[in-house]
C-alpha positions in Angstrom: 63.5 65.4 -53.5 64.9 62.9 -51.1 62.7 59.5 -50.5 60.4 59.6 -47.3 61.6 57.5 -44.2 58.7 56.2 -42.8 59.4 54.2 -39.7 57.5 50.9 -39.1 56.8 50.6 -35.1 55.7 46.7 -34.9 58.8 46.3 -33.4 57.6 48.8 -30.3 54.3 46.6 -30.5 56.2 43.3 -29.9 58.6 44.5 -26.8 55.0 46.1 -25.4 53.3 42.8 -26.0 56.0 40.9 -23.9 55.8 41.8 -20.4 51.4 43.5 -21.1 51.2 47.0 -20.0 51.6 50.1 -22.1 55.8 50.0 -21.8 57.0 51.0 -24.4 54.1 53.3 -25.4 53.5 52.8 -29.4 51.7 56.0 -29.9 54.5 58.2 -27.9 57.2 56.5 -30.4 55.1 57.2 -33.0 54.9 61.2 -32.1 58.7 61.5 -31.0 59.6 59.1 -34.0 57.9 62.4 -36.2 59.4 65.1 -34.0 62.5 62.9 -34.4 62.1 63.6 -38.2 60.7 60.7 -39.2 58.2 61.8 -42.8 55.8 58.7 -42.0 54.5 56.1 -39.6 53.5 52.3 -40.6 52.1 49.8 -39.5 51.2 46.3 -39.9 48.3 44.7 -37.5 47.8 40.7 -38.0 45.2 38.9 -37.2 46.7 37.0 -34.4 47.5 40.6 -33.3 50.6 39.6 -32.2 52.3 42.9 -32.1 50.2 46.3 -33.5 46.6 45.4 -32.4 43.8 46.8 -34.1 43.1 49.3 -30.7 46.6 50.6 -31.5 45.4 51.4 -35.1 42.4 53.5 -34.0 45.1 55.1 -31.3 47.4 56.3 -33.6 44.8 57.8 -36.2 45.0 61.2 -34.5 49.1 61.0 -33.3 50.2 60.5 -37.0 50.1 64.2 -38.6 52.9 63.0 -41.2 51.6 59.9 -43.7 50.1 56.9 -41.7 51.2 53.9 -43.9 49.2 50.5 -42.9 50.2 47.2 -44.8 48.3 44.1 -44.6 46.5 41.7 -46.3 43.2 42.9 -47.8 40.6 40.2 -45.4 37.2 42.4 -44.7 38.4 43.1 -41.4 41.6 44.7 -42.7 40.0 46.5 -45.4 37.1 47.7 -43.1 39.4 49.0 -40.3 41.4 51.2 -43.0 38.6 52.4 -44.1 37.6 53.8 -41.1 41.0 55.3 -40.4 41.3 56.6 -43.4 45.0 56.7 -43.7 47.6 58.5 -46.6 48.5 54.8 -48.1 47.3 50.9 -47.7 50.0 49.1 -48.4 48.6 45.4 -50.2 50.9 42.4 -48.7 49.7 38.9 -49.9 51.0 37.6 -46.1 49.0 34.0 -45.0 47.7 34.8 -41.4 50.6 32.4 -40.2 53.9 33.9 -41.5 56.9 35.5 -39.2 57.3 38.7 -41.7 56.0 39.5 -45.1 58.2 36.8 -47.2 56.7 37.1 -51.1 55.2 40.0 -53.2 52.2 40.2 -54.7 51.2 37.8 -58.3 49.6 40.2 -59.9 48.3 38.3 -63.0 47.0 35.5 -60.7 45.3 37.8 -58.2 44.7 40.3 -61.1 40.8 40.5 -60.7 41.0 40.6 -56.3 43.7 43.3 -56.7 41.7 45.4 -58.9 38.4 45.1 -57.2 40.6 46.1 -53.3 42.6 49.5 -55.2 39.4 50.3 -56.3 37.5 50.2 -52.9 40.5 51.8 -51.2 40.2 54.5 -53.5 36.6 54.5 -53.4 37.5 56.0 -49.4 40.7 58.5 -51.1 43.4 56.7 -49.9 46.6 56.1 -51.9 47.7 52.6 -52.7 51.0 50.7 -52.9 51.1 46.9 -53.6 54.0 44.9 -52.8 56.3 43.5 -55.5 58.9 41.1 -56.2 61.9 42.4 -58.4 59.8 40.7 -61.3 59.6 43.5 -64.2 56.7 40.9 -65.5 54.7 41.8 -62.4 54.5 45.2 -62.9 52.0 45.5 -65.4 49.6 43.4 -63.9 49.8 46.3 -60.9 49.7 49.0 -63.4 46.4 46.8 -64.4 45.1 47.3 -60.8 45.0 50.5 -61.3 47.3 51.0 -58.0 49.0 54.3 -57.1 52.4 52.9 -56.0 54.0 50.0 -55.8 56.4 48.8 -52.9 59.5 46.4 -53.5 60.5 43.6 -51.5 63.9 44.6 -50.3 65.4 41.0 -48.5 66.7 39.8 -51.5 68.9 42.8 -52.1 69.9 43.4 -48.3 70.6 39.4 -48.4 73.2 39.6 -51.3 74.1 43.3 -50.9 77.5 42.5 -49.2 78.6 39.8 -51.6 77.8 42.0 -55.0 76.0 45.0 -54.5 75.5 45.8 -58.3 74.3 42.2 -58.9 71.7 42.8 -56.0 70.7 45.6 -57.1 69.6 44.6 -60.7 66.4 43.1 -60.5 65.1 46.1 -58.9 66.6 48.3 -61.3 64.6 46.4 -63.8 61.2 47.0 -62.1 62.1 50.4 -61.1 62.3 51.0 -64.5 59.4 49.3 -66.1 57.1 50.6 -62.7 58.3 54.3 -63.9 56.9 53.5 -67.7 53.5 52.6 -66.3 53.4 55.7 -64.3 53.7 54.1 -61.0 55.9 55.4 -58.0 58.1 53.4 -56.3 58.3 52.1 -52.2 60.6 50.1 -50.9 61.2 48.1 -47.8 62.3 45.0 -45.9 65.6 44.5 -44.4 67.0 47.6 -45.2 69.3 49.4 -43.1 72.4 51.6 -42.4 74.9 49.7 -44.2 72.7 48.5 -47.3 70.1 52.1 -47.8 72.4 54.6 -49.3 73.7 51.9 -52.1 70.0 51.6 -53.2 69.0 55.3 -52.8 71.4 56.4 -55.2 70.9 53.6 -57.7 67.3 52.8 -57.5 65.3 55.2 -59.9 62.4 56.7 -58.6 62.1 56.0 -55.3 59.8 57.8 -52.8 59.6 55.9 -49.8 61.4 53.6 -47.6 59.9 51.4 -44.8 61.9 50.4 -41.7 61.1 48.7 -38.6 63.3 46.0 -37.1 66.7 47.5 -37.9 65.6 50.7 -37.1 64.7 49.4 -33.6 67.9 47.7 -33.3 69.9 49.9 -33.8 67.8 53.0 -31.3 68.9 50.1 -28.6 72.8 51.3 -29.7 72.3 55.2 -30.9 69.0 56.4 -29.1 65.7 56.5 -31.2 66.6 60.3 -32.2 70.1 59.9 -33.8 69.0 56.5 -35.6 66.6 58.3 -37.1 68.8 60.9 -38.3 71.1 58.3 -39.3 68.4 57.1 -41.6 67.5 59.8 -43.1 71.3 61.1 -43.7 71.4 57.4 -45.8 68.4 59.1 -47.8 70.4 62.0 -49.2 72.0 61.9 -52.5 75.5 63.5 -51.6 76.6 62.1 -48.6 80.0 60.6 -47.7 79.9 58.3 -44.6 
């Protein structure tokens, strides 16, 4: 089977939050990014609320019929709003309440006992979990340890060096890919990815079953139109495809 593209709509969120109003509308893209073809909607509300607010969560519980994907760190509030919502996957990010974008995975030996106590509440309410990674094959065990379903791996360091060495770039993730599969976990990825850069690591990443896009995705609907960037994504997703 071909990995899932699940489109991140913070993007959407920020242009909203700009000029206040409802313009764009983050639960329409979210319906027409699925009727677009889109397998998954995510999601990454903040504290600061600077672009998906918590209100937008609770809007978009009943327009995602696909696989609602929310990241975030694991605070109470967090935890208690997805518990509520009840969504496909949680997505763990360890992101301080200051950061731009989600800029480090997960230490899973360090946070080890906190990690394992969250996958087990999250499961506690059925929902699938994914933890976010590093390329660090010495990580992985420590999330197997967690007892998490998935784990998602931090993409910018590949999409940073993909155009210099694409092999090279693609290594480390290789590695983890391949040590995630011996502990039974599947595989996410996400950050930075896009046209250019996702077909290179669908075909050489083992295992994977999800991607995650936001800002490029957005981007590039400003050039292409929200419908044909999404099948341009997805196209990126199949196996056989010459561009």
């Amino acid at each position: 089977m071909n990995p899932k593209l699940s489109v991140n709509i913070n993007k959407i969120a920020t242009l909203r939050n700009a000029r206040g109003g409802n313009n764009p509308d983050v639960v329409k893209t979210a319906i027409d990014c699925q009727r677009f073809g889109a397998e998954g909607i995510t999601v990454h509300p903040r504290p600061d609320e600077r672009h998906i607010r918590y209100s937008d969560v609770y809007a978009l519980k009943s327009a995602v019929h696909t696989e609602f994907n929310i990241e975030g760190y694991p605070s109470e509030s967090f935890l208690k709003l997805v518990e509520e919502i009840k969504p496909e996957q949680v997505t763990l990010v360890p992101d301080p309440p200051e950061v731009l974008t989600s800029n480090n995975g997960w230490d899973t030996l360090t946070h080890l006992h906190f990690l394992k106590e969250t996958v087990a509440r999250l499961h506690e309410n059925q929902i699938r979990v994914s933890i976010f990674l590093n390329p660090d094959p010495a990580m992985v065990e420590g999330a197997a340890n967690c007892g998490t379903d998935r784990i998602e791996l931090y993409t910018e360091h590949y999409a940073k060096n993909y155009a210099q060495n694409p092999a090279d770039a693609i290594r480390p993730y290789i590695l983890t890919a391949n040590e995630a599969l011996q502990c039974k976990l599947g595989i996410n990825a996400g950050h930075d990815l896009d046209l250019t850069n996702l077909h290179y690591l669908r075909i050489h990443l083992p295992g994977l079953l999800e991607v995650s896009i936001g800002h490029a995705l957005v981007c590039d609907a400003l050039y292409f139109g929200l419908e044909n960037t999404i099948q341009m994504y997805k196209s990126r997703l199949l196996r056989d495809m010459n561009f």
